[in-house]
C-alpha positions in Angstrom: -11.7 -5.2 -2.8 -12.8 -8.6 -1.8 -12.2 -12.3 -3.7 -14.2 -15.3 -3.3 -15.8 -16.2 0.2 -13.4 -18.6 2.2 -14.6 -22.3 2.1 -16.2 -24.1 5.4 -13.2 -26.1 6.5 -10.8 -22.6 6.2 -14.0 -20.5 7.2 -13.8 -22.8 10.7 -10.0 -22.1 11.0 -9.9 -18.4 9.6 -12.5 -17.7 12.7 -10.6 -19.8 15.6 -7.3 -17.6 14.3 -9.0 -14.7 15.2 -10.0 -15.8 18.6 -6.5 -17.2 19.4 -5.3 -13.8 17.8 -6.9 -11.5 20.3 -6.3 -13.8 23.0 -2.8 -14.0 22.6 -2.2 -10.4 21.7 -4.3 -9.3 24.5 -2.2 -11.2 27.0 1.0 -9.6 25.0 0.1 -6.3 25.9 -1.4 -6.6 29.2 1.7 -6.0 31.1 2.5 -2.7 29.6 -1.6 -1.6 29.4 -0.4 2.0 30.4 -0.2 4.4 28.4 1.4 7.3 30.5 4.1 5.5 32.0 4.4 2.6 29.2 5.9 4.8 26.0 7.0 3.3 22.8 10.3 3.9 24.0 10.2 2.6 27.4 8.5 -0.4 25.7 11.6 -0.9 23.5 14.2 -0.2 26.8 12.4 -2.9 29.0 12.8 -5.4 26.1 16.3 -4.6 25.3 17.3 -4.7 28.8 15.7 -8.7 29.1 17.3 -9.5 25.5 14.3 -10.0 24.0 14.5 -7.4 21.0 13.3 -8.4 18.1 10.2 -9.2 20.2 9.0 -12.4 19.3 6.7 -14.5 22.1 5.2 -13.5 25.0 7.3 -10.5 27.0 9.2 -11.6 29.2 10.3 -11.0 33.0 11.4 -7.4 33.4 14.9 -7.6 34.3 14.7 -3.9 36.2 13.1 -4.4 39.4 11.9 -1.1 38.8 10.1 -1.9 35.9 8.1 -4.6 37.6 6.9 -2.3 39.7 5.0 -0.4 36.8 3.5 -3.2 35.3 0.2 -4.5 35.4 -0.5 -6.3 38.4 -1.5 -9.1 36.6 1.9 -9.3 34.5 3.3 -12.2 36.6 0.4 -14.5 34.7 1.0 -12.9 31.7 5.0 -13.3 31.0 6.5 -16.4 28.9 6.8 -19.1 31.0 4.1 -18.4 33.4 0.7 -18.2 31.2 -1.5 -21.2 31.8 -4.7 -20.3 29.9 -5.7 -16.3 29.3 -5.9 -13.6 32.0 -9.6 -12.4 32.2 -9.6 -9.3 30.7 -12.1 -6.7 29.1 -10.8 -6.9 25.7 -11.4 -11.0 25.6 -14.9 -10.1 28.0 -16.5 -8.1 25.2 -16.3 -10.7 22.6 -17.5 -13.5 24.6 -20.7 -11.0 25.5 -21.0 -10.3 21.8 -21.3 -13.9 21.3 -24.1 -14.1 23.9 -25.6 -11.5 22.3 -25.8 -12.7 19.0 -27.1 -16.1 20.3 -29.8 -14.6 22.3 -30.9 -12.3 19.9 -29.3 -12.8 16.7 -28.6 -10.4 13.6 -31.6 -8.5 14.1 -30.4 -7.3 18.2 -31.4 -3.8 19.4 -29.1 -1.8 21.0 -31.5 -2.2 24.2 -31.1 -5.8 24.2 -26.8 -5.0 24.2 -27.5 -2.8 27.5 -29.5 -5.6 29.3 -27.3 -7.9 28.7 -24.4 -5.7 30.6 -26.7 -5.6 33.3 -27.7 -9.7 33.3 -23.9 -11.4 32.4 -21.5 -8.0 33.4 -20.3 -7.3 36.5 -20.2 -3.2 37.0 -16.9 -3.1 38.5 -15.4 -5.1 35.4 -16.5 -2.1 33.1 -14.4 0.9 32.7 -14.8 4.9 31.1 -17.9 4.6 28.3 -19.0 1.4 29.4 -19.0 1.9 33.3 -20.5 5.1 32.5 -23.5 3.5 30.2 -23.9 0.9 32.7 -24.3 3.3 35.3 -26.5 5.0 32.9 -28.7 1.8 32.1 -29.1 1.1 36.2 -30.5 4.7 36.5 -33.2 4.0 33.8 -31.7 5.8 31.1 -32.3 4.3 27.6 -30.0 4.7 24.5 -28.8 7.2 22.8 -29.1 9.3 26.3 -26.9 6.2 28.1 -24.3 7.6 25.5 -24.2 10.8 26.2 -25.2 11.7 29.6 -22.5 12.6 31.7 -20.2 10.5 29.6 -16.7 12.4 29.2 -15.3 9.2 27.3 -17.5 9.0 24.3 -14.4 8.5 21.6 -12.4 6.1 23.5 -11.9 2.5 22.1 -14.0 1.0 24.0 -16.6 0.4 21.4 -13.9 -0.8 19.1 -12.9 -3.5 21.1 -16.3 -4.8 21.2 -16.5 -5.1 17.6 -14.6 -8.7 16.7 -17.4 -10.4 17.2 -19.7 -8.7 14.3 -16.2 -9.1 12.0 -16.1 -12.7 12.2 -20.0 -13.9 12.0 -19.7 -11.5 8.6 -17.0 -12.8 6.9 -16.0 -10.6 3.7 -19.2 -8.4 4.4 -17.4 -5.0 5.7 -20.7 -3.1 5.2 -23.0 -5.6 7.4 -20.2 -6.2 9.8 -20.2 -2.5 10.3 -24.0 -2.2 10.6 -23.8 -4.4 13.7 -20.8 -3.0 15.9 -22.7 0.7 15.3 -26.1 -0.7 17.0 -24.0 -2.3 19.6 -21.6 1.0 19.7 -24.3 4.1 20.7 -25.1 2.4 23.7 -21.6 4.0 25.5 -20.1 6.2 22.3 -20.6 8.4 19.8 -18.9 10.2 17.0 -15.3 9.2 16.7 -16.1 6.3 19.7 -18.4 4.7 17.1 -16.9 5.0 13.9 -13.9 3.2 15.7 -15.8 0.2 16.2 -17.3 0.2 12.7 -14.0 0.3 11.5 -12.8 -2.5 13.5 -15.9 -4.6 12.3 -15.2 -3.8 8.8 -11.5 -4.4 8.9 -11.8 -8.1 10.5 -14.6 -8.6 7.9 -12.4 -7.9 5.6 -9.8 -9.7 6.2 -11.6 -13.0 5.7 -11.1 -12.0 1.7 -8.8 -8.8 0.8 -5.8 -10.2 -0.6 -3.7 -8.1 1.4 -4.1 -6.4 5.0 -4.1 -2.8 3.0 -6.6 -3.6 1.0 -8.7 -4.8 4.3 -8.1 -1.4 5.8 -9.1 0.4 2.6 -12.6 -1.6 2.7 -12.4 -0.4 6.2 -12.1 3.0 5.4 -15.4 3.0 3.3 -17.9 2.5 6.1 -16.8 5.5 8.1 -17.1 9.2 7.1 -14.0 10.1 4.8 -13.8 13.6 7.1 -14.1 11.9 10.1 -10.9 12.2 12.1 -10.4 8.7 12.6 -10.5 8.2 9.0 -8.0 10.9 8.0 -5.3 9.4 10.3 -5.5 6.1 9.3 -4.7 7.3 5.6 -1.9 9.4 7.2 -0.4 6.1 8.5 -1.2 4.3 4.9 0.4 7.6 2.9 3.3 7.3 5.4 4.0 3.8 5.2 3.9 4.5 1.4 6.6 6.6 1.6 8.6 3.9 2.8 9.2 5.5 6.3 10.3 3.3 8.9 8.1 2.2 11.6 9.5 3.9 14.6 9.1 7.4 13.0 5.8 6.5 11.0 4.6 6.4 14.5 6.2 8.9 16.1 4.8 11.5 13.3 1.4 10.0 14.4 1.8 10.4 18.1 2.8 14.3 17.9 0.2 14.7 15.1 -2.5 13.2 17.5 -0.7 14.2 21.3 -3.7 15.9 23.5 -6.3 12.8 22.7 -5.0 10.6 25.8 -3.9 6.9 25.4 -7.1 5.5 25.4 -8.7 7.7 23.0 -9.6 5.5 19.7 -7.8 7.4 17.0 -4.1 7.3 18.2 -4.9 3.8 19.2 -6.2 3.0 15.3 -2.9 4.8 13.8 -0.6 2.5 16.5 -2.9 -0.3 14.9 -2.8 0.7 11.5 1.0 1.1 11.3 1.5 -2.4 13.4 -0.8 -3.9 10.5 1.2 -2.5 7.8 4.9 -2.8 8.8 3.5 -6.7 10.5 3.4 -7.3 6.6 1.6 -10.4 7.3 3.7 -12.0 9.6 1.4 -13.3 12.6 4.3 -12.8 15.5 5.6 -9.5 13.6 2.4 -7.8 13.3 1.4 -8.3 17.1 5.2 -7.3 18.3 5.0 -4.1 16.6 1.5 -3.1 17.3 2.1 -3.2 21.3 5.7 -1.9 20.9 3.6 1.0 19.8 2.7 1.8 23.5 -0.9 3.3 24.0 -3.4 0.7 25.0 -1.3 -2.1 24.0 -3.4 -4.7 25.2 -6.6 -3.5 23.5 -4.4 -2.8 20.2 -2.9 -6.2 20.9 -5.8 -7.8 20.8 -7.4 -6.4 17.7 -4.1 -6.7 15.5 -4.1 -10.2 17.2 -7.6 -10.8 15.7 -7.4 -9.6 12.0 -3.5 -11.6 11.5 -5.2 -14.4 12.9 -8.1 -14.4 10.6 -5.7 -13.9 7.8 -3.0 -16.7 8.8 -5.9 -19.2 10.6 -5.0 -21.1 13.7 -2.9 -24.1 12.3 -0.4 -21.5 11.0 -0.2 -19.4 14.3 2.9 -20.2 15.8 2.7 -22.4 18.5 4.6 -20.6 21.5 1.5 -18.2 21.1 -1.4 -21.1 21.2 0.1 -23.5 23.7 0.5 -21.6 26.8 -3.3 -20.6 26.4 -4.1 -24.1 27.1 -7.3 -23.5 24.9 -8.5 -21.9 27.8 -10.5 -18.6 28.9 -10.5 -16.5 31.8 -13.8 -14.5 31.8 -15.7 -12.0 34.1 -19.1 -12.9 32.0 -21.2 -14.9 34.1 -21.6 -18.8 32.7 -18.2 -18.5 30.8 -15.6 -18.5 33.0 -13.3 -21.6 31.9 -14.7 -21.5 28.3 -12.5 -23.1 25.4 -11.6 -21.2 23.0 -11.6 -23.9 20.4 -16.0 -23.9 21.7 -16.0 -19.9 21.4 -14.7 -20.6 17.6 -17.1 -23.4 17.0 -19.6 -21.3 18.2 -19.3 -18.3 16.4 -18.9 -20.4 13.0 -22.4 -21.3 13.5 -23.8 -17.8 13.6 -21.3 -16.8 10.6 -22.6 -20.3 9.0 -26.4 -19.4 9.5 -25.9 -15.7 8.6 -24.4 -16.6 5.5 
């Protein structure tokens, strides 16, 4: 359920939430980006040891010289007090190459055109599972939907889904289109599962432009993806649950024994760790993103795309500021010509397209 299209001047700040929003939640979560040894639980001990429960800005310095030596190298750029501008990371990569994309080739892209791009503006060794995998299929001269499948063990992990911001926000309130677009960009590295992820995720940040509540965004969501598709069964567990009026903590515990044997990078534990940070976040900005990578997994990937959809639902002036300043407007990028971008041009740009596509 969708009401009226949002207005130029809130369309412009609606889509530079979003950006901010996955920046910031992807630099939230990068520390802890490990699923195996980063649990919900040890998540929630490293906080309470640095004092910093309930979590709200940035994490900070582990206080357990042990537990700095399991985070991300990368964490010491990452923690409050020592971010100037974003980390580069594949998360904030994939939308600025979505951009590209959709500049070079607007609405009407193949998904050729997605895999030589990879090859022109990504470097090989910044791409990981599905996507290293397709890119090593593209090299070898392999075209789509074979760069998907051949000797691809990683086909329904998220890493379609966090390629799919991009199509979200140049379709505002159009779930259906939105959706449309991530899947053509999607079957170059995934399938099944892999791909209705990143529908999903284009559907639900589409959405969120004009649902009057996150629930009814994930509901729209829910309609571009096979109702029997796994994926969509356990993100109506986590609705039914959070209907129920379970807690948090064991809305996602039930979710992590009912899904245990996927692996932390696999899309549909990371969309019920999503879908319950959404909910419970009850459209609080700093809430939604605290809880979502407190829900361990691939907290910076979930991070970023909870990140993305509060920010498009709050807009950037009402983003707290502890979350926007240390970014310095600024963007870290492995995508050749972007390094350094602002984020404040990223938004500009992508209103365009959603402006012209409109």
């Amino acid at each position: 359920m969708t009401s009226e299209h949002p207005g130029s001047a809130d369309l412009a700040d609606r889509i530079h939430g979003g950006w901010l929003g996955r920046i910031a939640g992807n630099m939230l979560g990068k520390p802890v980006e490990q699923g195996e040894v980063w649990t919900r639980e040890r998540i929630d001990r490293y906080l309470r040891r640095a004092a910093a429960l309930p979590l709200t800005d940035y994490l900070p310095e582990p206080a357990d010289p042990a537990d700095g030596a399991v985070l991300r190298p990368e964490w010491r750029r990452c923690v409050r007090g020592r971010i100037h501008g974003s980390c580069r990371d594949d998360d904030v990569d994939y939308a600025i190459l979505g951009l590209h994309l959709l500049e070079t080739h607007g609405f009407g892209f193949s998904t050729e055109q997605v895999g030589e791009l990879w090859l022109l503006r990504l470097p090989y060794l910044q791409t990981f599972t599905a996507e290293r995998a397709a890119y090593r299929n593209l090299a070898n001269g392999l075209k789509p939907p074979l760069t998907a499948t051949y000797d691809n063990p990683y086909q329904e992990w998220i890493g379609a889904l966090i390629r799919a911001d991009v199509h979200g926000w140049t379709r505002p309130g159009d779930p259906a289109r939105a959706a449309g677009l991530a899947r053509r960009d999607a079957v170059l590295s995934h399938t099944g599962n892999g791909v209705y992820g990143a529908m999903w995720a284009a559907a639900l940040i589409s959405a969120a432009f004009t649902a009057p509540t996150v629930r009814e965004a994930l509901e729209s969501a829910l309609g571009v993806i096979p109702a029997s598709s796994r994926l969509a069964r356990t993100v109506r567990r986590v609705i039914a649950l959070h209907e129920t009026r379970l807690a948090w903590e064991e809305n996602v515990a039930t979710l992590t024994a009912e899904t245990a044997g996927l692996g932390w990078i696999h899309t549909v534990p990371n969309a019920a760790v999503l879908t319950a940070g959404l909910l419970y976040g009850e459209g609080d900005f700093t809430r939604t993103i605290a809880l979502t990578v407190r829900g361990g997994l691939d907290t910076d990937s979930n991070g970023a795309t909870a990140g993305s959809v509060a920010g498009v639902r709050t807009g950037a002036a009402a983003i707290p500021d502890r979350w926007k300043d240390p970014l310095e407007d600024t963007v870290r990028s492995a995508v050749f010509g972007f390094d350094g971008v602002r984020i404040s041009a990223l938004a500009e740009r992508t209103l365009r397209l959603a402006t012209a596509a409109a």
